[in-house]
C-alpha positions in Angstrom: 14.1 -27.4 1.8 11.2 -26.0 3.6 10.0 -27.7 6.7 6.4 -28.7 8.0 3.5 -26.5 7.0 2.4 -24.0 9.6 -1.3 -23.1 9.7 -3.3 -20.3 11.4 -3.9 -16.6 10.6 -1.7 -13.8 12.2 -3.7 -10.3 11.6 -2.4 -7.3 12.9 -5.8 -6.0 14.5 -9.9 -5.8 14.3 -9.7 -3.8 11.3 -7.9 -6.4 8.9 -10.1 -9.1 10.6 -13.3 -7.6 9.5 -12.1 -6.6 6.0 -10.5 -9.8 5.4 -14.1 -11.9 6.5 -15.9 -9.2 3.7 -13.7 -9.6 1.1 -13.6 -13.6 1.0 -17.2 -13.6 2.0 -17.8 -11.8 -1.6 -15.0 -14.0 -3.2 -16.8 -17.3 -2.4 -20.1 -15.6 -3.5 -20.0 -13.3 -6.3 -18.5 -15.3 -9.2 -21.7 -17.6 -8.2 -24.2 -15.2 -8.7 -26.4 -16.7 -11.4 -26.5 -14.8 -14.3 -23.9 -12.2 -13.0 -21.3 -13.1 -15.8 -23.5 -14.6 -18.5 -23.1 -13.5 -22.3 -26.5 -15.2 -23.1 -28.8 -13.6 -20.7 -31.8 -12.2 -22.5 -35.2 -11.4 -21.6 -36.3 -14.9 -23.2 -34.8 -16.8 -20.5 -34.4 -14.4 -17.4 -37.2 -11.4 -16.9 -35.6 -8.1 -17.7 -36.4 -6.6 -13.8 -34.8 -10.1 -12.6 -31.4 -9.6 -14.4 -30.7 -5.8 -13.5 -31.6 -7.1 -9.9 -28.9 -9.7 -10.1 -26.1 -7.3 -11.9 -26.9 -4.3 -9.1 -26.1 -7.0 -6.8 -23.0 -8.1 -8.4 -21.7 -4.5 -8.7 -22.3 -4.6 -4.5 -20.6 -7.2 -4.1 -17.6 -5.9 -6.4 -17.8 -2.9 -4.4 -17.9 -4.2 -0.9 -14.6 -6.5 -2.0 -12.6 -3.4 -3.5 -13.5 -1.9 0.3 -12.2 -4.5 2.4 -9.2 -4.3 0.4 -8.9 -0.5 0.9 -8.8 -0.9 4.5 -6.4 -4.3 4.4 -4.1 -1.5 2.1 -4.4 1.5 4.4 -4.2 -1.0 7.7 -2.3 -4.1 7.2 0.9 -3.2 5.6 2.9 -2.4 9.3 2.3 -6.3 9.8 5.1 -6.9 7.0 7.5 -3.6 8.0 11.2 -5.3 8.7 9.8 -8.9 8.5 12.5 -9.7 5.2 14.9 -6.9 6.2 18.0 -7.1 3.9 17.0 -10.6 2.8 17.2 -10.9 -1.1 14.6 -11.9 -2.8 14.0 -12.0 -6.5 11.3 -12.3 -8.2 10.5 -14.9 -11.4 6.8 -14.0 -13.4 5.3 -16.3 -16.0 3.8 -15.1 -19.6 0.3 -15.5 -17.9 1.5 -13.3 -14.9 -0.5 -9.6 -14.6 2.2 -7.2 -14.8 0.3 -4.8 -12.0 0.4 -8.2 -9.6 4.0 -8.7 -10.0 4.9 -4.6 -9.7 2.6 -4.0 -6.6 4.5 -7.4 -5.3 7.6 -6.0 -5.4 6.6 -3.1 -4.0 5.3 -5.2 -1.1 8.6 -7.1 -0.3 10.8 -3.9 -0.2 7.9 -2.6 2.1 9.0 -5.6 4.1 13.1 -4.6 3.9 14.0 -7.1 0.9 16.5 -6.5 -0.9 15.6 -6.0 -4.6 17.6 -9.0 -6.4 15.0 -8.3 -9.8 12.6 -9.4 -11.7 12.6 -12.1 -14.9 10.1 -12.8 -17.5 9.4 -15.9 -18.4 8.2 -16.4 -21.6 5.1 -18.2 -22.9 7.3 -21.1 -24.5 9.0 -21.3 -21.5 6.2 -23.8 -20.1 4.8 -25.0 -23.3 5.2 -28.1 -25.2 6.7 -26.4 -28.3 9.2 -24.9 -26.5 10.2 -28.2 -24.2 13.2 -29.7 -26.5 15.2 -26.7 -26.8 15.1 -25.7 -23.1 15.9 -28.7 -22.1 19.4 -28.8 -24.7 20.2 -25.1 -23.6 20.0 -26.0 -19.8 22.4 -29.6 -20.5 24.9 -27.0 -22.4 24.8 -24.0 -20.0 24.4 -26.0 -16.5 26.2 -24.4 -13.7 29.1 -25.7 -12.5 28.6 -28.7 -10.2 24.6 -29.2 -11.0 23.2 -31.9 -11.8 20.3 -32.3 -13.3 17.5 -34.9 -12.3 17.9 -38.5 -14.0 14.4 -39.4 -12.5 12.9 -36.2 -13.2 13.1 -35.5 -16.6 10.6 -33.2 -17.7 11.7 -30.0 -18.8 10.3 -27.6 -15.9 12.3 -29.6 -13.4 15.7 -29.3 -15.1 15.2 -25.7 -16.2 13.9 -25.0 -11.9 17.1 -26.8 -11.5 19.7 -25.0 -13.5 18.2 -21.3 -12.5 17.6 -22.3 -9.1 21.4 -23.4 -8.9 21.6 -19.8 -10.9 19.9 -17.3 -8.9 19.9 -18.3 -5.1 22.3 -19.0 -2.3 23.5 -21.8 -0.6 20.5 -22.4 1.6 21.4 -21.1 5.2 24.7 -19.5 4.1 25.5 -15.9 2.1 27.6 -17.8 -0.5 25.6 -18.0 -4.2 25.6 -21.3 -5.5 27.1 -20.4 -8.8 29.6 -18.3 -10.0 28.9 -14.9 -11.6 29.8 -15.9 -15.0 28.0 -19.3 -14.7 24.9 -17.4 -14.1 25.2 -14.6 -16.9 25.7 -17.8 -19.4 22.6 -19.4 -18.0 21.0 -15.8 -18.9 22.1 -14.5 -21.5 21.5 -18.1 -24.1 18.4 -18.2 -22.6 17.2 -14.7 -23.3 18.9 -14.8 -26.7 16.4 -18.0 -27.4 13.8 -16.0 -25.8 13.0 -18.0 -23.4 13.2 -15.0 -20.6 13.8 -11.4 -20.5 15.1 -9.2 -17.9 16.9 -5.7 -17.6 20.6 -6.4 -17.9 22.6 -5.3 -14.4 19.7 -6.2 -12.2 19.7 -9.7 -12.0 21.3 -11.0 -8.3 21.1 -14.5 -6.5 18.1 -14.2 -3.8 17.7 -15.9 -0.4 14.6 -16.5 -1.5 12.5 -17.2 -5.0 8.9 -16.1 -5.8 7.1 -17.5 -8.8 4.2 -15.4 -9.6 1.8 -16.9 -11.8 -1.6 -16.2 -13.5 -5.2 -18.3 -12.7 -4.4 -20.7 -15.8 -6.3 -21.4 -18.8 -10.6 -21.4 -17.6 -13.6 -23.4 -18.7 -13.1 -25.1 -22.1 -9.6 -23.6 -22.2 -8.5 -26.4 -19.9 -7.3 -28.4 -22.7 -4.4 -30.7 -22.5 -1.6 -27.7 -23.4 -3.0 -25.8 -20.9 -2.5 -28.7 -18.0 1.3 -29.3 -19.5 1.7 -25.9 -18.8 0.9 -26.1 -15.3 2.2 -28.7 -14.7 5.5 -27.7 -15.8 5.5 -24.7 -13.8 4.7 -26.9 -11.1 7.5 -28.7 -11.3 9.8 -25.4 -11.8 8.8 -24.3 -8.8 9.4 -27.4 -6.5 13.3 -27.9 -8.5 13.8 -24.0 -7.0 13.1 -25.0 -3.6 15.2 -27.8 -3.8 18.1 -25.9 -5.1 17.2 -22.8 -3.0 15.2 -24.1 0.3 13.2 -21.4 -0.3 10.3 -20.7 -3.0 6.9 -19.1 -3.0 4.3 -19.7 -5.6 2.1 -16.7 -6.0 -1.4 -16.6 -8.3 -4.6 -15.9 -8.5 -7.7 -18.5 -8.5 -8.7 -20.4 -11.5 -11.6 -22.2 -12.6 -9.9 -25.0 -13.3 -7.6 -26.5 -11.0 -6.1 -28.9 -13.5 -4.4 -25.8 -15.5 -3.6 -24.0 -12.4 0.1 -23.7 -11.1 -0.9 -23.3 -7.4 -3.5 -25.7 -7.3 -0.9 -28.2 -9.2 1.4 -27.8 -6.4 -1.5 -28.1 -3.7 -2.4 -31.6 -5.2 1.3 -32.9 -4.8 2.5 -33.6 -0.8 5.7 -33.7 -1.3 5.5 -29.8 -3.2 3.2 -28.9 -0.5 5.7 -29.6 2.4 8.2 -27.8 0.2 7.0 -24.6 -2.1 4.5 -22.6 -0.1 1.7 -21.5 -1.9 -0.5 -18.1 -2.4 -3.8 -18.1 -4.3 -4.5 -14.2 -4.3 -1.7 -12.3 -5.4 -4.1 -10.1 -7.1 -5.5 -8.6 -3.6 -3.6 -6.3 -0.9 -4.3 -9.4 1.3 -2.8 -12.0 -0.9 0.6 -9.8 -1.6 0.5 -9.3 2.4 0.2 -13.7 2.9 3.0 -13.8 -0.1 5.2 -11.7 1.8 4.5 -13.2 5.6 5.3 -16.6 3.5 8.8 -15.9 2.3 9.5 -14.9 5.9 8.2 -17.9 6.9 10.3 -19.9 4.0 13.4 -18.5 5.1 12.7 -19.9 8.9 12.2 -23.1 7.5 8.5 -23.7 7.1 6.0 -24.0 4.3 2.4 -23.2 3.9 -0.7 -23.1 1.6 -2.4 -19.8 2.2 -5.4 -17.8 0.5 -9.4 -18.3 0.1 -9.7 -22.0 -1.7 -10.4 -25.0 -0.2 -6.8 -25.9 -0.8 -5.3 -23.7 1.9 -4.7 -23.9 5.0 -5.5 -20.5 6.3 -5.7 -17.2 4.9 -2.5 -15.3 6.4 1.2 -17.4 7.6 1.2 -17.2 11.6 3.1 -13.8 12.1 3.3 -12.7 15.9 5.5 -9.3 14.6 8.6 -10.1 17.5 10.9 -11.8 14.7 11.8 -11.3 11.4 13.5 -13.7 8.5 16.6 -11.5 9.4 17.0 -12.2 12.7 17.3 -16.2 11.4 19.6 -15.4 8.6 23.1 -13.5 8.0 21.9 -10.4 6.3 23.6 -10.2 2.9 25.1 -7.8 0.4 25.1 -7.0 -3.1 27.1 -9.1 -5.4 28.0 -8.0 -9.1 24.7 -7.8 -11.1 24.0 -9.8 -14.1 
């Protein structure tokens, strides 16, 4: 399991720096612009010169944002070149996940020298209440040899984290999977038959490392009581693959409502904290860049909160560019795909 958090921000020069201080400066201002995302503005309640003020202010802002990030895109990347080199890492998306998020991701950790171990979909009754009985049956009947699932613990995202996470990573520290091919392809193949998950058959390999990308969760009057069992349970996913794996990254984006939000969920438990580290921008060049320096960092033993919210602890993972999570780990070859 991950080790104690590690705070600070490690950017590879001036140009990052200032980009990164516009872009969160217009991420803690612009969604509190009045007016900027009301339906109901009307000229009965806000003077017509007053609201086209307030929107050309909000397109501004929108515009100085989508420039920082151009420069973090065109000058940051060489800060992650090598730091995963031959490390697998696969890749696990929720229903609520943006597909371009999890693509330009993976893009990011071969960038970094990852090995590509895949990516699966989780489907939406993965999480949800409906779906909760009959994950939990088809987990007890296709457990891995030699897992055991949690007697305290029995909500259904811990004993699903603790099945796949038995499934799809290696021993931590070592370059022997902790199940057997076959083991995992059962695992698989009933659970994407219930459609529970869905992945490209002959792609799937154990990783080194786990990240769980998620959505921002359900907003505003959304944040109903499914919605929080959803988070909750991918919450508790996540924290079953680190302790199966020893190393797991939750990636999302920011939510309105930290109740229904995966990352934030995490954040609000200490013992996830010290475990799972934790991104809340995967939706920025700058949040894929912290996601990346994170599962470096998770594979060196350490753990972190990282993003724009009051919940993290700094923006980047300390990265000083002289080490790599390979020079702390066997590199490791392909096995036989799923």
């Amino acid at each position: 399991m991950a080790g104690a958090s590690r705070t600070g921000v490690g950017i590879a020069g001036a140009g990052i720096g200032l980009a990164l201080g516009a872009g969160l400066g217009v991420f803690l201002l612009s969604p509190n612009i009045p007016g900027a995302t009301s339906a109901d503005t009307s000229a009965a309640t806000v003077a017509s010169s007053e609201h086209e003020a307030l929107e050309a202010k909000e397109q501004r802002a929108q515009r100085k944002a989508a420039a920082a990030d151009e420069v973090v895109a065109a000058s940051g990347q060489d800060i992650i070149d090598g730091v995963l080199d031959e490390q697998p890492v696969l890749v696990l998306a929720t229903a609520d996940a943006d597909e371009d998020d999890v693509e330009k991701l993976r893009a990011s950790l071969q960038r970094a020298g990852a090995i590509d171990s895949g990516v699966i979909n989780l489907a939406e009754k993965f999480f949800s209440q409906d779906g909760a009985d009959e994950l939990k049956t088809i987990v007890a009947n296709t457990l891995p040899a030699g897992t055991e699932l949690s007697a305290e613990n029995r909500d259904p995202g811990t004993h699903a984290g603790q099945a796949l996470g038995a499934a799809l990573t290696f021993a931590a520290g070592t370059d022997s999977p902790n199940s057997t091919t076959e083991d995992r392809g059962l695992l698989l193949e009933t659970l994407a038959d219930a459609e529970y998950l869905d992945y490209e058959s002959g792609t799937i390999l154990p990783g080194q490392a786990v990240v769980l990308v998620t959505g921002a969760g359900a907003n505003g009057g959304a944040a109903d009581s499914s919605a929080e069992f959803v988070a909750k349970n991918q919450a508790a996913f996540a924290q079953a693959l680190d302790e199966a794996g020893g190393a797991t990254v939750a990636a999302g984006r920011a939510g309105d409502a930290d109740a229904t939000n995966a990352v934030e969920q995490l954040r609000a438990n200490d013992a996830a904290t010290a475990a799972v580290s934790t991104i809340d921008a995967v939706d920025q060049t700058w949040g894929r860049l912290a996601t990346v320096l994170a599962v470096a960092e998770q594979l060196q033993g350490a753990s972190g909160a990282y993003g724009f919210g009051d919940s993290a602890d700094a923006v980047l993972p300390d990265h000083d560019g002289d080490e790599s999570a390979a020079e702390s780990q066997n590199s490791h070859g392909r096995s036989e795909n799923e």
